[in-house]
C-alpha positions as CSV (number, residue, x, y, z in Angstrom):
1,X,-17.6,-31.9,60.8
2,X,-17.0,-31.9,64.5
3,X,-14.3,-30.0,66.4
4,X,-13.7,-30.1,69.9
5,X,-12.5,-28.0,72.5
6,X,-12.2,-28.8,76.1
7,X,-14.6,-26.7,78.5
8,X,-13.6,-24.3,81.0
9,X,-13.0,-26.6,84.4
10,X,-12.1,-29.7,82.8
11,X,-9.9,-32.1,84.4
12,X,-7.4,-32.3,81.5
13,X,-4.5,-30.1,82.1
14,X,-1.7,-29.5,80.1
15,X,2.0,-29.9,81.4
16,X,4.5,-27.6,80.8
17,X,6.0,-28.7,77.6
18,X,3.3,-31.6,76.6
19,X,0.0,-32.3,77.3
20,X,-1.5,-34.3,79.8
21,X,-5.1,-36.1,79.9
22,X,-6.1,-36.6,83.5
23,X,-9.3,-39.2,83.0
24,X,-12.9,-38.8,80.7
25,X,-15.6,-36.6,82.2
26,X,-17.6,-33.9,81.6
27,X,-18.4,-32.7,78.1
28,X,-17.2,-31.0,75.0
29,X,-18.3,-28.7,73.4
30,X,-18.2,-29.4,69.6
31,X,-18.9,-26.8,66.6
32,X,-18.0,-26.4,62.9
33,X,-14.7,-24.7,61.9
34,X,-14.6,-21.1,60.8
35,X,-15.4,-21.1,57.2
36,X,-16.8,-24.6,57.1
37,X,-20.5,-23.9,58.3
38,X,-22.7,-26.1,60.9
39,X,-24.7,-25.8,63.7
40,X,-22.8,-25.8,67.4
41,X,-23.6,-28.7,69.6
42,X,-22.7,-30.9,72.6
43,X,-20.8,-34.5,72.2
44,X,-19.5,-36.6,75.2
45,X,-16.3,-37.0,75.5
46,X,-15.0,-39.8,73.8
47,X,-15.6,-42.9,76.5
48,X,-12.6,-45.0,75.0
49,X,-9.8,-44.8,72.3
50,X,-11.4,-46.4,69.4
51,X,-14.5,-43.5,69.9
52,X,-12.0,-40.8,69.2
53,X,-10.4,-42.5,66.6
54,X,-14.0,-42.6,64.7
55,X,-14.5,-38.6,65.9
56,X,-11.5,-37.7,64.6
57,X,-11.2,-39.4,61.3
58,X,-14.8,-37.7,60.7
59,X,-13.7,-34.5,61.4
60,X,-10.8,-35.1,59.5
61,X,-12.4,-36.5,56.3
62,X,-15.1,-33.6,55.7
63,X,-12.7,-31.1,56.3
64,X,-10.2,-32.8,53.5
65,X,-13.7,-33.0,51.3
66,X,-14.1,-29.6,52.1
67,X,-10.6,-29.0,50.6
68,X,-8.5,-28.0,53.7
69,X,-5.1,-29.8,52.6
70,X,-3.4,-29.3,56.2
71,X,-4.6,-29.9,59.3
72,X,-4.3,-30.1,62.9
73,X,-6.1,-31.9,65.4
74,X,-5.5,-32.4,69.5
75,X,-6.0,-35.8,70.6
76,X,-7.0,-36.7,74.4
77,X,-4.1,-39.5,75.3
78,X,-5.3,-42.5,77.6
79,X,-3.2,-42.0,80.9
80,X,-0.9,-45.1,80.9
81,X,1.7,-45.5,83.7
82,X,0.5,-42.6,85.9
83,X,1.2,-42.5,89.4
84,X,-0.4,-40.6,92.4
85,X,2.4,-37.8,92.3
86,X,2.5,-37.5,88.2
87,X,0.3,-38.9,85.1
88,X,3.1,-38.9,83.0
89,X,6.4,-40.0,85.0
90,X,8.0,-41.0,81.3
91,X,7.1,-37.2,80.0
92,X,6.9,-36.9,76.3
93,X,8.1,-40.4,75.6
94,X,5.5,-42.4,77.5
95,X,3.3,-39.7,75.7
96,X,4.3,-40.8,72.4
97,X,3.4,-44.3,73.7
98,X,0.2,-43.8,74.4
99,X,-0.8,-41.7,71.7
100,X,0.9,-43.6,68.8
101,X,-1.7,-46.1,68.7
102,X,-4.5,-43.5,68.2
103,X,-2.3,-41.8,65.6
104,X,-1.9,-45.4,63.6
105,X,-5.8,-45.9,63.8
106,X,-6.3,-42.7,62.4
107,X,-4.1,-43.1,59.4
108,X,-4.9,-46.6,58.8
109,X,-8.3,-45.6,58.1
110,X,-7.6,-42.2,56.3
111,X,-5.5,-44.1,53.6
112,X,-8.2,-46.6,53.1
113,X,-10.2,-43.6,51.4
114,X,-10.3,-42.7,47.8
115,X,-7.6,-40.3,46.9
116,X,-5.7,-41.3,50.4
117,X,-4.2,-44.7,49.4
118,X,-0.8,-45.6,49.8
119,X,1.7,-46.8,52.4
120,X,3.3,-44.7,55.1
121,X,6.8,-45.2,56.4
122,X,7.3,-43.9,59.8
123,X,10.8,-42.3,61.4
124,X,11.6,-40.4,64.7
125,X,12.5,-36.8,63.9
126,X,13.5,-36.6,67.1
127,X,14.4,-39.1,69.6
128,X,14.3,-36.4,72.8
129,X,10.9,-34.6,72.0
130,X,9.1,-37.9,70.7
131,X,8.6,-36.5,67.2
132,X,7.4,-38.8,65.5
133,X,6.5,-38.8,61.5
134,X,4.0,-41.0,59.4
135,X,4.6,-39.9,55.4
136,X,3.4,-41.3,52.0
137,X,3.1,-39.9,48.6
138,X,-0.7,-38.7,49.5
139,X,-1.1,-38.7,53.3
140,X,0.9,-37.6,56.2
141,X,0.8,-37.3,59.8
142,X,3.4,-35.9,62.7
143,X,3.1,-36.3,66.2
144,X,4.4,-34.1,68.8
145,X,5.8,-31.4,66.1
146,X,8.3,-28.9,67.8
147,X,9.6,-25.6,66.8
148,X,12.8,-27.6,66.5
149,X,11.5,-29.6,63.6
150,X,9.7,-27.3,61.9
151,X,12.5,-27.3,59.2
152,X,11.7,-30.7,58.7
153,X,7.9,-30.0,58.1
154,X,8.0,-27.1,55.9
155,X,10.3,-29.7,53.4
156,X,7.4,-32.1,54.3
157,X,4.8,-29.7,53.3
158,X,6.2,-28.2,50.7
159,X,7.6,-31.4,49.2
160,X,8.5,-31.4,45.2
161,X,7.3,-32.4,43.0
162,X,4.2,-33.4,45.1
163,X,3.2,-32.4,48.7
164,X,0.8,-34.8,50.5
165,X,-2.8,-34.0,49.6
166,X,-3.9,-34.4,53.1
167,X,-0.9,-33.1,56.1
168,X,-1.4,-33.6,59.6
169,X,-0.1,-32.3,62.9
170,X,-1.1,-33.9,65.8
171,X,-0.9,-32.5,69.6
172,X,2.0,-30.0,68.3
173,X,4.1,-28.4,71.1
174,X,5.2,-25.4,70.4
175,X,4.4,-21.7,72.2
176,X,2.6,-19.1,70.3
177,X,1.3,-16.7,73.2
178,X,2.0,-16.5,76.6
179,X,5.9,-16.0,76.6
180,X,8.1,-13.1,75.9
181,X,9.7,-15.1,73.6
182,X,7.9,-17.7,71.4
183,X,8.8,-20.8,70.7
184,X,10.0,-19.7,67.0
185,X,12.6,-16.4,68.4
186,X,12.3,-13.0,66.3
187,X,12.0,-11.7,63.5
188,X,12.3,-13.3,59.4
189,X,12.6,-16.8,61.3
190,X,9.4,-15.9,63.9
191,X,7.6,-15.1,61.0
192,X,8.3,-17.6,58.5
193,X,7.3,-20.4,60.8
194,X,4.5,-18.6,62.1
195,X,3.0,-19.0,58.3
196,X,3.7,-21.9,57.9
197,X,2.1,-23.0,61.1
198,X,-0.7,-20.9,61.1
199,X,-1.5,-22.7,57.5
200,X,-2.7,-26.2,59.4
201,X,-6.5,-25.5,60.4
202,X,-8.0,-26.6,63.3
203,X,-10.4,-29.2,62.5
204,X,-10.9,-31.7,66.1
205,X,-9.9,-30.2,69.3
């Protein structure tokens, strides 16, 4: 499996409350995740769309072999609509734009493997943050996840009488570290989410 993190000094940045892809250069840095074994390595970074679509659905498919049930992955997003001043002038919604497409590749080539079949409905959890949710009886993805929706995916998760056999988050946009305050408040509430979002492993960064 492959998982990817951006290197010190790359040129994508992340904005305040979403992130931001700035171009394709340099190089990742890809290793196994914690508990799944593998040699470290070096992969470009993916040179168009349909390249991270294949990384990711690989990373994604060994790790669901491996039996990790809930992940969460980071997707680059083609810039679309920048201008010299910002490379997002929409904000989250031209975001969602430009990383739907990716999302729908991925999922469209999850479900076509055994155990993953199925359709997927889609809905807008929420219009202003450009939360968007894919769900089917075994496979789910949501885009943009905020700490304002994370009602919505603990019922997701935790669905009765059966939860998706393979959950994924995708670019979520909460704050876990860096602020007085997270994004989740204090106490019982703080810690509840935090459990539940510290369940979805890291699998392509």
């Amino acid at each position: 499996m492959q998982c990817h993190r951006l290197p010190a000094g790359s040129q994508h940045a992340r904005a305040p409350r979403h992130r931001a892809s700035r171009g394709i250069s340099s190089t990742w840095r890809a290793r196994s995740a914690t508990g799944l074994g593998g040699a470290a390595g070096t992969l470009r970074i993916p040179s168009n769309p349909e390249l991270q679509v294949k990384q990711a659905v690989a990373a994604i498919e060994e790790a669901w072999k491996a039996g990790i049930r809930r992940q969460r992955i980071e997707l680059l997003l083609p810039l679309i609509g920048a201008t010299d001043l910002d490379d997002w002038p929409g904000g989250i919604r031209q975001q969602f734009k430009a990383a739907a497409p990716l999302v729908e590749g991925i999922l469209k080539q999850l479900k076509q493997k055994e155990g993953l079949q199925g359709p997927l409905g889609v809905d807008i959890w929420d219009q202003g943050d450009a939360v968007g949710a894919w769900t089917g009886d075994r496979l789910a993805g949501v885009l943009f996840p905020t700490a304002d929706t994370i009602k919505q995916l603990r019922q997701l998760a935790e669905r009765k009488p059966n939860a998706p056999d393979l959950l994924l988050i995708i670019n979520p946009q909460w704050e876990l570290q860096g602020n007085l305050v997270s994004s989740f408040g204090f106490g019982s509430r703080k810690e509840a989410s935090l459990q539940l979002v510290e369940s979805f492993t890291p699998t392509y960064w």
